[in-house]
Structure formats: C-alpha cells, structure tokens
C-alpha positions as CSV (number, residue, x, y, z in Angstrom):
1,X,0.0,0.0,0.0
2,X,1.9,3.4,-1.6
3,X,1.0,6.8,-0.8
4,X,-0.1,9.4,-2.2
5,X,-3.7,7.4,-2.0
6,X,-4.7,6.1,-5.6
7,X,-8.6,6.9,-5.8
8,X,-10.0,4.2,-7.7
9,X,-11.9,4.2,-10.9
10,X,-15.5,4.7,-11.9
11,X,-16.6,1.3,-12.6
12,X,-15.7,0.1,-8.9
13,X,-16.4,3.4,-7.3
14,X,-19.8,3.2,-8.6
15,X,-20.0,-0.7,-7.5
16,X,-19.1,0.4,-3.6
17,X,-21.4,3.6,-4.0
18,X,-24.4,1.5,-4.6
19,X,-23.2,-1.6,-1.8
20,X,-22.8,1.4,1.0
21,X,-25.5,3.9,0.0
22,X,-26.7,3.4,3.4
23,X,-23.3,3.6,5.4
24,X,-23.5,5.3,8.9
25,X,-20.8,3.5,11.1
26,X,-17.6,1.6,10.4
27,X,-16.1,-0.5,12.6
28,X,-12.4,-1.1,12.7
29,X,-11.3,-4.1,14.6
30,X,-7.7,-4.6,16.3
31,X,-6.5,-1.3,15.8
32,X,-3.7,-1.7,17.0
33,X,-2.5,-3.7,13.6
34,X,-3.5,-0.7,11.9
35,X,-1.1,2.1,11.0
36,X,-1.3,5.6,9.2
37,X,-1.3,4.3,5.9
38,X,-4.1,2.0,6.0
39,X,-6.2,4.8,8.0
40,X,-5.5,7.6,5.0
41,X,-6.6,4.9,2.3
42,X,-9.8,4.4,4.2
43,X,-10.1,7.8,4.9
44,X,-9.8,8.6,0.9
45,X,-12.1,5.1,0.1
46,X,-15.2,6.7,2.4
47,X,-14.6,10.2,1.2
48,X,-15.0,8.7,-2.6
49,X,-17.9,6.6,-2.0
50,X,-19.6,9.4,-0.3
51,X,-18.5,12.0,-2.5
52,X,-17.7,14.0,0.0
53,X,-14.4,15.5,-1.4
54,X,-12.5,17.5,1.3
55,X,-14.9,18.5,3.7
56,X,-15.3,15.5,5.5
57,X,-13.2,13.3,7.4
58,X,-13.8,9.9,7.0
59,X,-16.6,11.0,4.3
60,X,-18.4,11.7,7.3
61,X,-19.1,8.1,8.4
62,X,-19.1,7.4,12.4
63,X,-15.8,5.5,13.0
64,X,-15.6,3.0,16.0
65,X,-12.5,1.7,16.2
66,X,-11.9,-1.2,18.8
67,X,-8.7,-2.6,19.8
68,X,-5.9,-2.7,22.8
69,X,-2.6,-0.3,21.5
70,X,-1.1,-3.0,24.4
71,X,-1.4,-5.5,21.8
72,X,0.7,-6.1,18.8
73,X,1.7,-3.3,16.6
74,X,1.3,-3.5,12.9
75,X,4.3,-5.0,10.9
76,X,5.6,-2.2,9.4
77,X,4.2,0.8,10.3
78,X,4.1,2.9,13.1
79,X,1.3,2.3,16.0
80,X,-1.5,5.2,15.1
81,X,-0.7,6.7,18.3
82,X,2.7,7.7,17.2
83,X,2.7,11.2,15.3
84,X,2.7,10.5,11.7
85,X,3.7,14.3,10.3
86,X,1.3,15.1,7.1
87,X,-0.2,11.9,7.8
88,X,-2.1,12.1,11.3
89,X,-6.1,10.8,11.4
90,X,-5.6,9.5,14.7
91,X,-5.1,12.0,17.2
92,X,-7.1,14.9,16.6
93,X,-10.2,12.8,15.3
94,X,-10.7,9.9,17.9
95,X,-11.4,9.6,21.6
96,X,-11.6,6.7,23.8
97,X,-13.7,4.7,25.5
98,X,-12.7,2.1,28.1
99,X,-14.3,-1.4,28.2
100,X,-13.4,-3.0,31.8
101,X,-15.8,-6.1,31.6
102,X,-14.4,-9.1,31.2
103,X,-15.8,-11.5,28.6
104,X,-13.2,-14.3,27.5
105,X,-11.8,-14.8,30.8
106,X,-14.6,-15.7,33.3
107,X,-11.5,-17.3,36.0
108,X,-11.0,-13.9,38.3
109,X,-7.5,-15.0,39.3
110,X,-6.2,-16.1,35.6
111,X,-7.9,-12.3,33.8
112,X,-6.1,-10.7,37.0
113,X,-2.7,-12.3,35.8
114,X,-3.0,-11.1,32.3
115,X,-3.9,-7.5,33.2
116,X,-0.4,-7.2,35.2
117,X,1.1,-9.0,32.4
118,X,-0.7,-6.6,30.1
119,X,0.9,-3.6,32.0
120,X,4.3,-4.9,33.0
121,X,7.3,-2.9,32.0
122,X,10.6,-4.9,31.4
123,X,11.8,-3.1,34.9
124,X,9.2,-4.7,37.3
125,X,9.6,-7.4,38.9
126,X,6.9,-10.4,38.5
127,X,4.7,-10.8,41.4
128,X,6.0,-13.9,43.4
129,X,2.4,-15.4,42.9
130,X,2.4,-14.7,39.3
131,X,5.5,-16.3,38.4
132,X,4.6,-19.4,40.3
133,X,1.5,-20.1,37.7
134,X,3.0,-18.9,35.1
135,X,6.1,-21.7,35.8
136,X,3.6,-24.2,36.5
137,X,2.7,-24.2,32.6
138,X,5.7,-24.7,31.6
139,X,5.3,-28.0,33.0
140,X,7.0,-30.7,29.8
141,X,3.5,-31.6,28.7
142,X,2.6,-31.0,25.5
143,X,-1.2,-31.6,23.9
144,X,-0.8,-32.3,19.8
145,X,-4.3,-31.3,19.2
146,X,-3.7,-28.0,21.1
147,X,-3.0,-24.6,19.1
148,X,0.7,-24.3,19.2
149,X,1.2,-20.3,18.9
150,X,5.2,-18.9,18.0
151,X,6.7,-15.7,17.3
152,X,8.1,-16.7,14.0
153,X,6.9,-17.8,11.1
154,X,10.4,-20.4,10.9
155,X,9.0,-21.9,14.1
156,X,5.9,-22.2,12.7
157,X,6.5,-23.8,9.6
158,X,8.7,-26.3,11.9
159,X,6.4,-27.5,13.5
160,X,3.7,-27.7,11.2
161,X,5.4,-29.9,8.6
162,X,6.2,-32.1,11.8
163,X,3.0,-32.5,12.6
164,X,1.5,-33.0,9.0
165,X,4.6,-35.8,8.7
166,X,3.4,-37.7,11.9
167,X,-0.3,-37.4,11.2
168,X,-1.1,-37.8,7.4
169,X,-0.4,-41.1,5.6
170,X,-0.1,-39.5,2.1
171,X,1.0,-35.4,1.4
172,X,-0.1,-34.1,-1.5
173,X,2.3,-31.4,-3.0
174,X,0.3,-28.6,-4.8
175,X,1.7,-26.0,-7.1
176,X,0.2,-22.7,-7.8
177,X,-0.8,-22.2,-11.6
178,X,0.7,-19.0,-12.5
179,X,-0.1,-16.9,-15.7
180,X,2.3,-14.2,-17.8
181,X,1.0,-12.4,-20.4
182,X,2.1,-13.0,-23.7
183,X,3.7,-10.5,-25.8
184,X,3.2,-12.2,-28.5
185,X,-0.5,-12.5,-28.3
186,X,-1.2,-10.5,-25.2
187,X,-3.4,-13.6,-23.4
188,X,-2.3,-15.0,-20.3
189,X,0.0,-18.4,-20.9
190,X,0.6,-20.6,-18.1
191,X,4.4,-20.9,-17.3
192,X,6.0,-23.7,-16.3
193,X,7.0,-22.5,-13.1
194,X,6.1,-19.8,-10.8
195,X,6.5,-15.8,-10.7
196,X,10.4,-15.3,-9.1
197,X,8.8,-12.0,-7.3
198,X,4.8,-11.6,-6.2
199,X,3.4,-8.9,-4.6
200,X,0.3,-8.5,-2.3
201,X,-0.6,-12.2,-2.4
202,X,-2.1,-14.9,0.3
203,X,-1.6,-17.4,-2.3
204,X,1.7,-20.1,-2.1
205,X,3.3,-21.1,-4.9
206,X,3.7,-24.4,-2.9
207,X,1.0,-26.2,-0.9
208,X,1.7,-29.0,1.1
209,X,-1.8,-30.9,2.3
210,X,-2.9,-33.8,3.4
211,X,-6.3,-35.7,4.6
212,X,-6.6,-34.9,8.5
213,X,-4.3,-31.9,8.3
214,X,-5.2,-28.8,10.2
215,X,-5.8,-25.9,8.2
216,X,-6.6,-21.9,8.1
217,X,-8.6,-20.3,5.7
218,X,-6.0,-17.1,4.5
219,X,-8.8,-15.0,2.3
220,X,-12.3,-13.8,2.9
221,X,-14.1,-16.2,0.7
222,X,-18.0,-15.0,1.9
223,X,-18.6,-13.2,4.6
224,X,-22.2,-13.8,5.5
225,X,-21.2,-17.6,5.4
226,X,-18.4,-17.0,7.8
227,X,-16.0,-18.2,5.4
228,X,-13.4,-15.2,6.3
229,X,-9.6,-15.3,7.3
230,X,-8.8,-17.5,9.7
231,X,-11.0,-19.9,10.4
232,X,-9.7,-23.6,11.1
233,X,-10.7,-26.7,10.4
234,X,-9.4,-30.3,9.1
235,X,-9.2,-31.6,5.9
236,X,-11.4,-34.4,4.9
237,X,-10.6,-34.8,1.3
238,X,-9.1,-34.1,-2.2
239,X,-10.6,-34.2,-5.0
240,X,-8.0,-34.1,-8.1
241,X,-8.6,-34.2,-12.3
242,X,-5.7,-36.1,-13.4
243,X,-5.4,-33.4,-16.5
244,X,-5.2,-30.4,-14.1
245,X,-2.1,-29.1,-12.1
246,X,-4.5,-28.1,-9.3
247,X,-7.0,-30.5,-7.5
248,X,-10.6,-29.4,-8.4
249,X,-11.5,-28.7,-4.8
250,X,-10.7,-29.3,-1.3
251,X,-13.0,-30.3,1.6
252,X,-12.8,-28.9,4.9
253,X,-14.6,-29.9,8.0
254,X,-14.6,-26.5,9.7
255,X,-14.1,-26.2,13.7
256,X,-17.3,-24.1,13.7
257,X,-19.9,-25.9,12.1
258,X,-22.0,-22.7,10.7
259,X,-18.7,-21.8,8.9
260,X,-19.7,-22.6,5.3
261,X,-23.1,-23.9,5.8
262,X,-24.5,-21.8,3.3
263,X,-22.7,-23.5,0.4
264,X,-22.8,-27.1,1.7
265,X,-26.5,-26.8,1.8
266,X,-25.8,-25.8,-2.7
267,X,-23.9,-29.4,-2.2
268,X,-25.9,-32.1,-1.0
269,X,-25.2,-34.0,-4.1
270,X,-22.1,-34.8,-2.4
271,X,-21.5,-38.3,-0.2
272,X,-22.5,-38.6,3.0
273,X,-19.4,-39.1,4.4
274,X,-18.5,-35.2,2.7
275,X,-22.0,-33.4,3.9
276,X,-20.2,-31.8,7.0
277,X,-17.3,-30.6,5.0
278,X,-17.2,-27.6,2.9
279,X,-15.4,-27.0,-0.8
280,X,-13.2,-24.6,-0.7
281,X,-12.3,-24.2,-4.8
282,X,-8.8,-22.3,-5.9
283,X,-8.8,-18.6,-5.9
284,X,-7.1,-16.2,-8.3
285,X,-5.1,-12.9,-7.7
286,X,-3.1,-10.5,-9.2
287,X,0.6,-11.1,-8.1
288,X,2.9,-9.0,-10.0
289,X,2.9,-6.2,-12.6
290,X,1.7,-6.5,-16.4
291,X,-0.9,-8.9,-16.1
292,X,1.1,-12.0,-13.9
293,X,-1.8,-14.2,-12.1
294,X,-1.9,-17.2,-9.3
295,X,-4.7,-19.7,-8.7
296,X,-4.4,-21.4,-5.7
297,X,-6.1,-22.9,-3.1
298,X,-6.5,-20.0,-0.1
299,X,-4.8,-22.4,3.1
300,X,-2.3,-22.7,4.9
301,X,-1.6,-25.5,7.8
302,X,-2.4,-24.6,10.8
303,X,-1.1,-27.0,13.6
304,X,0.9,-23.8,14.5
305,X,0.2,-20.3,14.4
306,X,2.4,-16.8,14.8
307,X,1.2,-14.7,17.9
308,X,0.2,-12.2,14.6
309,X,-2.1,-14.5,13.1
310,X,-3.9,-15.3,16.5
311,X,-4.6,-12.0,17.5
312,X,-8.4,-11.8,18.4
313,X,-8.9,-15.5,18.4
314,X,-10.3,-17.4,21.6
315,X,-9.1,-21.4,22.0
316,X,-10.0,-23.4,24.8
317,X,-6.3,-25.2,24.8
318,X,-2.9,-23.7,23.6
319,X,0.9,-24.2,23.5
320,X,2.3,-21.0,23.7
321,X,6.3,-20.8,22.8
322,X,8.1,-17.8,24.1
323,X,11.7,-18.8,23.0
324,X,11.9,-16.2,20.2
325,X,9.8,-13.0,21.9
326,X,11.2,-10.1,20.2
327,X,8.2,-7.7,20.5
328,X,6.3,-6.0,22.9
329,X,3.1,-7.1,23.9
330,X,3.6,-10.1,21.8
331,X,3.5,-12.8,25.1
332,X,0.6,-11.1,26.5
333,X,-0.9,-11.8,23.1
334,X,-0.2,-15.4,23.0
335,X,-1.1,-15.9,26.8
336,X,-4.3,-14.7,26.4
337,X,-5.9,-16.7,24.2
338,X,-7.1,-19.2,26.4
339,X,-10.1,-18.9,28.6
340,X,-8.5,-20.5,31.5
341,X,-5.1,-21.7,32.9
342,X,-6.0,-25.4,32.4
343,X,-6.3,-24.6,28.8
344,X,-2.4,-23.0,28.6
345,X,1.0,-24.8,28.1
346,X,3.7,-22.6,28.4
347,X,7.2,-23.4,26.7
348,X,10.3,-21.9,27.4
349,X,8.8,-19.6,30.2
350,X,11.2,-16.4,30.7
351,X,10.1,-13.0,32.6
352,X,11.9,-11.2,30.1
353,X,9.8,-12.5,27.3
354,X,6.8,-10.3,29.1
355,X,6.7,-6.7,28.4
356,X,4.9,-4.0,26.9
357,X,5.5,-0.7,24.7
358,X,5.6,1.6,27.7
359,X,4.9,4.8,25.3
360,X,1.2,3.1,25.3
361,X,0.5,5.0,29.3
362,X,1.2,8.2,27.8
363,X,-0.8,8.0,24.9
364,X,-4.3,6.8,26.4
365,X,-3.7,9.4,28.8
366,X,-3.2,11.8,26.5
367,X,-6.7,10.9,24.5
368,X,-9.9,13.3,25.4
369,X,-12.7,10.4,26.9
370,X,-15.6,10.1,24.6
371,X,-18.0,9.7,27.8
372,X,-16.8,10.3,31.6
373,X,-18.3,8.7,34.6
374,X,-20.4,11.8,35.4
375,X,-22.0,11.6,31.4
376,X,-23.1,8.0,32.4
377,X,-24.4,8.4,35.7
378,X,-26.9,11.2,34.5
379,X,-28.0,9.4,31.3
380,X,-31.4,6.7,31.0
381,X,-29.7,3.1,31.0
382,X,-32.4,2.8,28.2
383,X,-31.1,5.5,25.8
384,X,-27.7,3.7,25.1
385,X,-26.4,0.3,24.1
386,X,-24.0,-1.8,25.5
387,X,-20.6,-2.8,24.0
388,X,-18.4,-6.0,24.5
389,X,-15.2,-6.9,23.4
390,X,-13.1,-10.0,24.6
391,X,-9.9,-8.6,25.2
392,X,-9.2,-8.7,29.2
393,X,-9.3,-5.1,29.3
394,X,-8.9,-2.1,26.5
C-alpha cells in the first residue's frame, strides 16, 4: 500500500457507492495492527464513496475503532498513536472509551494475571504469585491437538510440517498455476513454473496438504457464510482431475460448524461421508505487474500459528512458545488466548519474554474520553447500548 492514496476508478467506485449507500458506522477491529497508511486509504475510500471530497473526514461516516494499542503493533508501520507528520487521522479525530468487563476470561484469578502481564514494564519485577502459575505451565506436557502459537513464522513452519509428517499417511504437494502475459499474443500463458517475485498475495506457490491436516482459511471467501480469514478446520478430502495441475476442490470440515453452511446446503449431491465438509475451490489474484496471475487454493496449515495470526482469536487449549519474543506485547498476546489456565502450556517460560510498549500510558492518557463517569451516571440506561469486546481489558 503506496502513498499518495490512488482513488480508484469509476466502474468500482460506482459498484461500492451502490453496496454502502446506506453507510453510517464503520467499525475497525484490532486497531492496534492498523497504521497511518491504512487509516488515509480508508479515509480517501469513504470520502470517494460518499463523495464527500475534502470536507469530510472519514466521508463523514461514524468511525468506532476497537482494539488494545497494548497488543501487537502492525508489521511495518508505526502504531497510530505515534505522530505521523502530514499523515495524522488518529489523534485529533478519535477519543476513547474504556471497556473494563471481562468477557473471555470468566477465572478472576487467571484475567487478573494477564492485566499485570498486560501492563508490565521490562523493569518490574513479577509478582512472586504470578511467576509461580505462570512456571507451572511450563510443566514438559505438551497436547498435539492443542494450538501451538510462535513468534516466527520459521517456528511455525517447523512445526507444522512435523505435525502434517506424523499425522497424514499420504502429502499431497500442490503448485500454484501461474499466468504471464504473452507478448506475443497478449493472453495469459501458463508458465512452467512460478513468478520469481509476487506482490500483495495470500496465495503459495507451494502447498503441502494432506487428509486430517489442520488448516486456516487465509482470504475472505464470503462473509455472511463465515467463510473469512482465519478460520480452522481439518481436511477431509481431495478431490483431483488427473489433467489439471490443481486439484478441483478441497474439503474442509470447519471447527465451527456454521462456517460454510451456506454453500454445503448448494452441495448435497455430495457423499455422505462429505456433507459436514465444505469445498473450498482455488482462488485467483493479481501477483505482480503487467498482467502476472496465481490460482491457488487459499490455506495454509495450521497446527501452528504466529502470535500475529492469532490475535483476536479465543481457544480453549494452547501451546504458547516464548523462545523467540522479540516484540512488545507479543506474550501477553499469545497468553491470552485461552479462557483459563488449564487450557495454557507454556514453553520456554522467561520474565523477560513479558513486556509492553511503555509509550502506550502516555498515549491513552493523553486521548480526550468520549464519555466520563459523570456523562453516564446522568444518562437513562435505556437510551444507550452496550458494548463487548473479549480482550481482558482495552
């Protein structure tokens, strides 16, 4: 994503102006991930669609955005609380709100842990009490079928090809089809490889699968059938044309068992033993410059998961690894995905491992509240709403 923001054309402008004619509120979840550049392109996609031009910020569309800045950062950018010169939506234009119920974790003593953990500079001293649970999962037990969670995607792929070795009897290899424009003829030719250098892509070029691997969807797919990145699930079969590079479609029994329901219920053609599992069919993108394509199927394994990927997600059991911490706020992350302590494994347990961006205090205190205690004490419980999110406290 380059800036100066590229407005887009009038064919898809007018598609989105039609789809959110009726736009009021946007809500932006984990904030955190977001930085600058991602705010100014939705900034300049709202004030498009609602053809607003310079008058409004945000094309005047109420903007809620939810998240914990004591979370993970995005990748490249800098955190939206950090002054972006030329480039600053953030701090004049938002104000904050504090959720303090706790929804994931309902164990007072385990939700107490990870707000101190939350908090904790890499001067402070663990409580004596914390330090004892917290060394109590790192106990040498380790549950397979448990989320393993890293900090690096090397671990990760470790582990997952481990795991896909030891549980499927058969790995199926599969290779991206990728297209080049001819200049001879100017139609897309599939090459006999795949592009040296891709650009904005979930797509592989190599897929390794297998029946009973575990698996993450990596693309929205359909929304209102909850087929969206990152859901799990296990895969239940292959089905492969022996004249086609790609298998025709792969089935995936999804953890959640609304995920995909929509277009099983288009499939009941299908055998029995496939009516719980969805198709999930190869996708195309754009990859690189003058007119270079991928189809492949949108997966990845997902035995093992970077602390990135797993942001927002609730498991009931995990295997969190905190040999290779090298951000802030990244343990507390991984830590908290569990709803209880029976649920977490801990590897490698170190107190250093546990900090957070410390610049984060200033910044929240700095922000103008949207509603002070006084505002809510005086207004009818019946002329608001309520709010929930499942973080442990933001």
């Amino acid at each position: 994503m380059k800036l100066p923001y590229a407005p887009l054309g009038e064919e898809k402008l007018n598609s989105l102006r039609a789809k959110f004619h009726g736009l009021q509120i946007l809500i932006i979840d984990e904030i955190s991930m977001v930085d600058h550049k991602l705010l100014a392109y939705i900034h300049g996609r709202l004030r498009q669609i609602k053809q607003t031009g310079d008058l409004g910020i945000f094309g005047n569309v109420a903007v809620i955005a939810v998240g914990d800045f004591f979370q993970l950062a995005p990748v490249k950018g800098k955190p939206l609380f950090v002054d972006e010169p030329g480039l600053d939506l953030w701090i004049n234009n938002f104000s904050i709100v504090e959720l303090a119920q706790i929804v994931r974790q309902q164990d007072t003593t385990f939700a107490e842990l990870l707000n101190r953990l939350r908090k904790r500079n890499r001067k402070t001293q663990l409580r004596k009490e914390d330090l004892e649970i917290l060394s109590n999962c790192d106990n040498g037990e380790e549950n397979n079928d448990s989320l393993h969670i890293f900090s690096t995607n090397d671990e990760v792929h470790e582990h997952n090809l481990e795991m896909l070795i030891k549980t499927c009897e058969e790995i199926e290899t599969i290779e991206s089809e990728d297209y080049a424009r001819s200049k001879k003829t100017g139609k897309s030719e599939l090459l006999d490889g795949h592009h040296v250098k891709v650009y904005n892509t979930c797509l592989s070029a190599t897929l390794l699968l297998g029946i009973n691997a575990r698996v993450m969807l990596i693309k929205n797919i359909d929304i209102n059938d909850g087929l969206v990145n990152g859901v799990c699930g296990t895969v239940t079969h292959i089905a492969r044309s022996d004249k086609k590079k790609l298998p025709e479609v792969v089935y995936i029994c999804f953890d959640d068992n609304n995920v995909g329901l929509k277009r099983r219920k288009l499939c009941m053609s299908e055998p029995t033993r496939l009516l719980q599992s969805t198709p999930i069919y190869a996708e195309e993108e754009n990859v690189c410059t003058k007119g270079g394509l991928r189809r492949q199927f949108p997966l990845k394994l997902a035995w093992a998961c970077t602390v990135h990927k797993v942001q927002g997600l609730t498991v009931d059991s995990a295997v969190v690894n905190l040999k290779k911490v090298f951000a802030a706020g990244q343990a507390y992350v991984a830590l908290s995905r569990v709803r209880n302590l029976p649920g977490l494994t801990i590897k490698d347990f170190s107190e250093k491992s546990i900090y957070c961006n410390e610049k984060v205090f200033e910044a929240l205190n700095e922000m103008p509240c949207f509603m002070t205690h006084d505002d809510l004490v005086l207004r009818d419980p019946k002329s608001y709403f309520s709010v929930f999110l499942l973080n442990v406290q933001s």
